[in-house]
C-alpha positions in Angstrom: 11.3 2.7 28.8 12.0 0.7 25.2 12.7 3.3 22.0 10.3 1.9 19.4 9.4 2.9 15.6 5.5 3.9 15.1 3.4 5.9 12.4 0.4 7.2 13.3 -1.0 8.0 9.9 -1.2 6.1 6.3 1.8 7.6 4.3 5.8 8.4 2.8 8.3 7.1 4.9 8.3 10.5 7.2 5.0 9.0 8.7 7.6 6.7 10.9 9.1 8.1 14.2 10.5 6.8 17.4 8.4 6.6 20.3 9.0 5.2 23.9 7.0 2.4 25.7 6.5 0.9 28.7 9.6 -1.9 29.0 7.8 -5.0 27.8 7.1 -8.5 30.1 7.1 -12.0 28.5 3.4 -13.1 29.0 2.5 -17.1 29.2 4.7 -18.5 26.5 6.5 -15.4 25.7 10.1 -15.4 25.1 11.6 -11.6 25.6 14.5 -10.5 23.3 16.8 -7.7 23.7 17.3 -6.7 19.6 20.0 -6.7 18.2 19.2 -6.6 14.6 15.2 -6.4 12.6 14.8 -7.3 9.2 13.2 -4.5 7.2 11.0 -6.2 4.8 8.7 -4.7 1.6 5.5 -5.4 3.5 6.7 -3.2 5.9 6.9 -0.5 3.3 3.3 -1.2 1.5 1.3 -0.8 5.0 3.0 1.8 6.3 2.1 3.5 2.8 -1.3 2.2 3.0 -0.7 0.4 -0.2 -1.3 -2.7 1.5 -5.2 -2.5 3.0 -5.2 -3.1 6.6 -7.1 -1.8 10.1 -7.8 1.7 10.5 -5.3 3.4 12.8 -6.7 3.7 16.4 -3.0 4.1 18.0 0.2 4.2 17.4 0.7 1.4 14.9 4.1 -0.5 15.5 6.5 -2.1 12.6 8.6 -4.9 12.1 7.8 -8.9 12.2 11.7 -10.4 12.1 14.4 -9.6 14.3 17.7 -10.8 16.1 18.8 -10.9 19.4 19.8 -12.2 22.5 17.1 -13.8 25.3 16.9 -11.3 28.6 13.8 -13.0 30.3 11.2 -15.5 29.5 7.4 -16.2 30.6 5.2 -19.4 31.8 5.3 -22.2 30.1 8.7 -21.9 28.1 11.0 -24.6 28.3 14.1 -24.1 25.9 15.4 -20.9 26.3 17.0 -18.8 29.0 18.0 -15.2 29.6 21.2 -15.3 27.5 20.3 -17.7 24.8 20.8 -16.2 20.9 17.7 -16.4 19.1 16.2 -15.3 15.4 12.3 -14.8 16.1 9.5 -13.6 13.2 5.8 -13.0 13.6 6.5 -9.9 16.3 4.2 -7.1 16.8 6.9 -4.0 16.4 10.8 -5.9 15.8 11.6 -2.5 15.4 12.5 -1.6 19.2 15.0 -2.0 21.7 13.5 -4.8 22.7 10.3 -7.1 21.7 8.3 -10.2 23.6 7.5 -13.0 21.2 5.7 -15.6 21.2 7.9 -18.9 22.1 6.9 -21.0 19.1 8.1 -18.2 16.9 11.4 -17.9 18.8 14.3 -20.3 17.3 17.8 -21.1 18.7 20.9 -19.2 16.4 24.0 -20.9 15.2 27.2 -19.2 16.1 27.8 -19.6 12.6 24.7 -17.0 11.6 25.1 -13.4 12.9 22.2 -11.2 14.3 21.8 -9.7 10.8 21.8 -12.7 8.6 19.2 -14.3 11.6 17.3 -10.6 11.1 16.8 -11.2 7.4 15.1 -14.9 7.5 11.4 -14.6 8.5 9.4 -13.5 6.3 11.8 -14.1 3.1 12.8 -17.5 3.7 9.1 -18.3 5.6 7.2 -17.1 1.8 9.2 -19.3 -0.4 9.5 -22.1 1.4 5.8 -22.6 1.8 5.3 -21.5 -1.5 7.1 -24.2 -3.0 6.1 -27.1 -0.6 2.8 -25.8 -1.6 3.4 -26.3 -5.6 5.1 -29.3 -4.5 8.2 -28.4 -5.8 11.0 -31.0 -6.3 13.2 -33.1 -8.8 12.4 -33.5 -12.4 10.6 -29.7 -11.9 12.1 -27.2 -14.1 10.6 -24.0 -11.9 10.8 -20.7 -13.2 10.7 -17.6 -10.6 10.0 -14.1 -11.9 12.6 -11.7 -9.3 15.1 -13.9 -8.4 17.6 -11.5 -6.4 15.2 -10.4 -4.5 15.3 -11.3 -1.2 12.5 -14.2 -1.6 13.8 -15.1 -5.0 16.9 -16.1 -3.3 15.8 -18.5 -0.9 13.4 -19.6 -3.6 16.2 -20.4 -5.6 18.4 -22.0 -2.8 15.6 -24.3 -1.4 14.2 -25.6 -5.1 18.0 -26.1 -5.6 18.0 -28.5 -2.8 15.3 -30.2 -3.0 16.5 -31.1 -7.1 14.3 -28.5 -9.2 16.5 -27.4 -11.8 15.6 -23.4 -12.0 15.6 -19.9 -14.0 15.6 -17.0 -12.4 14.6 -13.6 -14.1 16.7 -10.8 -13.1 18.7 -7.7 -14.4 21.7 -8.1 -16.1 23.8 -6.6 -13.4 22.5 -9.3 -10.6 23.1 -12.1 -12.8 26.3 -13.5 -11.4 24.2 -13.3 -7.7 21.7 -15.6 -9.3 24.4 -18.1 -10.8 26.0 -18.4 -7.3 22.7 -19.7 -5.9 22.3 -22.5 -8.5 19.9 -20.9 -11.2 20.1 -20.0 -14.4 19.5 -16.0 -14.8 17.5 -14.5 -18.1 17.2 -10.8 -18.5 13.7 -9.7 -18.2 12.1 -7.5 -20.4 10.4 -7.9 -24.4 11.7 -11.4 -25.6 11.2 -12.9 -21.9 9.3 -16.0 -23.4 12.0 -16.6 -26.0 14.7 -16.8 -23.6 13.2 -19.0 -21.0 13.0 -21.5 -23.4 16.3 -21.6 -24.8 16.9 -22.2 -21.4 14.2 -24.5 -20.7 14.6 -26.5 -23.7 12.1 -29.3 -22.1 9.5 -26.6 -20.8 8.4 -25.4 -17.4 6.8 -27.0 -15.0 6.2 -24.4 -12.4 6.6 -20.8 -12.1 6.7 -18.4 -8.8 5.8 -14.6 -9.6 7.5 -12.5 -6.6 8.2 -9.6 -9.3 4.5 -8.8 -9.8 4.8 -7.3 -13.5 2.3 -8.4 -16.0 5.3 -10.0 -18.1 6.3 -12.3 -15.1 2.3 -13.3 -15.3 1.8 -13.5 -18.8 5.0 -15.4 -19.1 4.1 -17.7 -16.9 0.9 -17.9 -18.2 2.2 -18.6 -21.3 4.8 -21.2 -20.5 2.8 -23.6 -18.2 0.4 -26.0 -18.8 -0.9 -26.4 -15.4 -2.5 -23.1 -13.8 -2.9 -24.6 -10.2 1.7 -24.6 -10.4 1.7 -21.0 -11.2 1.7 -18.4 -8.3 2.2 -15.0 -7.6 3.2 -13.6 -4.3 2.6 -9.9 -5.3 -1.1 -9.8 -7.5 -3.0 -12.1 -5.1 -5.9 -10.1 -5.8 -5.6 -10.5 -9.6 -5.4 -14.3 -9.2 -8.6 -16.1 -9.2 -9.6 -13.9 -12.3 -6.2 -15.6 -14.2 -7.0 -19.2 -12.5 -3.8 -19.0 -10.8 -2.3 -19.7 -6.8 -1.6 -16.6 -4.8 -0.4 -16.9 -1.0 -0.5 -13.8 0.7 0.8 -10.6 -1.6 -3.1 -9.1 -1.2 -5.0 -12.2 -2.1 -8.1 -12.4 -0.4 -8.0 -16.0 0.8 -5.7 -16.4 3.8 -3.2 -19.0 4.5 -4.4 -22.3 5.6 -3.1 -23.7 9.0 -0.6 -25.8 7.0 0.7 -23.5 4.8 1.3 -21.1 8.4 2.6 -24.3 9.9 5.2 -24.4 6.4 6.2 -20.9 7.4 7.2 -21.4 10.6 9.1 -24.4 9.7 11.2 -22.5 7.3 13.0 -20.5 9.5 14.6 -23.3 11.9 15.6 -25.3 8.6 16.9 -22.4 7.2 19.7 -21.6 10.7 20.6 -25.3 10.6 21.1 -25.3 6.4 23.8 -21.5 7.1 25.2 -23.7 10.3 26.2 -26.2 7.4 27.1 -23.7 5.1 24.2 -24.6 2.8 22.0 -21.3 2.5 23.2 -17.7 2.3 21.6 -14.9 3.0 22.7 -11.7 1.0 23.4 -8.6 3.5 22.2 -5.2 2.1 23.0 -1.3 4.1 22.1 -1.1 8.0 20.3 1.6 9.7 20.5 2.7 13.2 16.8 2.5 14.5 16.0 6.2 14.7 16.6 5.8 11.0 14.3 3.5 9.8 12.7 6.2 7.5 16.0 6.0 5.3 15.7 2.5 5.7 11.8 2.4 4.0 13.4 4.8 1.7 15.9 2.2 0.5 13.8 -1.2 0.4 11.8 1.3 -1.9 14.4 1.6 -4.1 15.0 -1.8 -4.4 18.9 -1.7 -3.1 20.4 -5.0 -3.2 20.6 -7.2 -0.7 18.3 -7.6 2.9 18.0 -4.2 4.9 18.4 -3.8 8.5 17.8 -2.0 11.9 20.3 -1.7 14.7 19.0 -0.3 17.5 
C-alpha cells in the first residue's frame, strides 16, 4: 500500500489526512515515480479551501501536481526512461504520496546539478510565467513590470524576462528586496505611492505588466501605467478580467488555456532543468515537511513564508 494525502470535505488545512492506496501501475504511457520530494503550491491551498470552485467531492480528493523522484517502473509505449532514471514530473493527480504514475510527456529527465526539491518546486511556478510571458510576447526593448515578484512565480517571471532582454520591476516588500536584485530586477515597495515609484524607475514607461499579487493596486497600477490592455494580465483575478479589458491565464478566469499556451507550460519545465544545469535559473528553497505533515505545510504557503514549500514523504 502507498501513504497518500486526501481531504474529503471543502475546508482549513485539518480537512487533509493521510490515507493508504492500492500501490499504483504505470498505464500505456505512464512513467511511475517513487517521490522523493512534491512541491506544495497556493492552488493547492485555494481548492482544498474551496476558495477555488471546482467538482463536488464524490471521494477522497487527492493533492499535489509537482513532484521529484526517482523512476521504479514504466508502462507501454515509453521510450526514454527506465526504473532508475531521476526525473521532475507536473500535471499529477495526488504528488503528495509515496509514490505517483504520470503521464510520460509530463515526466522530464533531472540534472545532477538540480536536487529533488529544487526539481519539486518547478511545475506549476516556472510552467505559469513562462507561458504567461511568451503569451504577452515578452522580450527586448520591453520594460515589464510584475506585481509579487518573490513569490515563487514572480521569480521565474523575473529570471526568464531577464533572459530573454526585458528590462523589469518587480514589486515586493522591503525586506525581500535584495532577493529581487539577485534575479536581475529592479524592486519598488508596494503600497500608496506605487505609481510614483514605478516610474522613477521606468523613466521611459511600461510596456507590459504581470499581476501574480492579485491586489487592486497591482491592477489599477497596471491599469494606469500601460497603454496597451491586451499586455496586461493577472494570474490571480481571472474572473475580474474581461470587465477591466485585460489578459488572465488561469487564476479563476473563466476561459481555459488554449492548446498552445498548455503546450508553453509543458515546455517550461525541461528549459527550466537545462537553464539550473547551466547555472542560469535558481529556484529559492523555503521549510520542508514530512508528508504526514502537509497540513503545517498549507498552513505555511498560507502565510506566505518565503521561499517554495515542500513534502518528503
Amino acid at each position: 500500500m502507498t501513504s497518500a494525502i486526501a481531504y474529503t470535505e471543502f475546508g482549513n488545512p485539518e480537512v487533509l489526512h493521510e490515507i493508504r492506496v492500492a500501490d499504483p501501475v504505470p498505464g500505456e504511457d505512464e512513467v511511475l515515480v517513487r517521490v522523493a520530494a512534491a512541491g506544495v503550491n497556493p492552488i493547492d491551498a485555494k481548492l482544498r479551501s474551496g476558495a477555488r470552485p471546482s467538482a463536488p467531492i464524490v471521494e477522497p480528493r487527492r493533492v499535489g501536481a509537482d513532484g521529484a523522484g526517482v523512476v521504479t517502473a514504466v508502462g507501454d509505449g515509453v521510450d526514454g526512461f527506465r526504473a532508475g532514471d531521476a526525473v521532475v514530473f507536473t500535471g499529477a493527480t495526488g504528488a503528495y504520496a509515496d509514490e505517483v504514475a504520470v503521464t510520460a510527456s509530463q515526466v522530464f529527465a533531472r540534472p545532477s546539478r538540480v536536487s529533488a526539491a529544487e526539481g519539486a518546486a518547478l511545475g506549476i511556478p516556472v510552467g505559469t510565467a513562462y507561458q504567461t510571458l511568451r503569451s504577452l510576447g515578452v522580450g527586448a526593448g520591453d520594460t515589464l513590470l510584475v506585481h509579487g515578484g518573490s513569490g515563487a512565480v514572480g521569480q521565474a517571471i523575473i529570471q526568464f524576462a531577464v533572459l530573454w532582454g526585458a528590462t523589469v520591476i518587480a514589486t515586493s516588500s522591503e525586506r525581500r528586496f535584495d532577493r529581487v536584485r539577485e534575479l536581475g530586477a529592479a524592486p519598488v515597495a508596494y503600497g500608496e505611492g506605487l505609481t510614483d515609484r514605478v516610474r522613477a524607475a521606468a523613466p521611459r514607461g511600461v510596456t507590459v505588466a504581470i499581476d501574480a499579487a492579485g491586489t487592486d493596486e497591482a491592477l489599477a497600477v497596471s491599469l494606469e501605467l500601460v497603454d496597451d490592455r491586451q499586455r496586461v494580465a493577472t494570474l490571480v483575478r481571472g474572473k475580474d478580467a474581461a470587465g477591466l479589458g485585460i489578459r488572465a491565464f488561469s487564476g479563476g478566469s473563466p476561459q481555459p488555456l488554449t492548446a498552445q499556451q498548455q503546450a508553453w507550460r509543458s515546455e517550461a519545465v525541461p528549459v527550466a532543468l537545462a537553464l539550473m544545469a547551466a547555472g542560469a535559473f535558481a529556484v529559492e528553497l523555503g521549510p520542508s515537511f514530512a508528508l504526514a505533515d502537509a497540513a503545517d505545510a498549507h498552513r505555511a504557503v498560507e502565510s506566505g513564508v518565503d521561499g517554495k514549500i515542500t513534502l518528503v514523504p
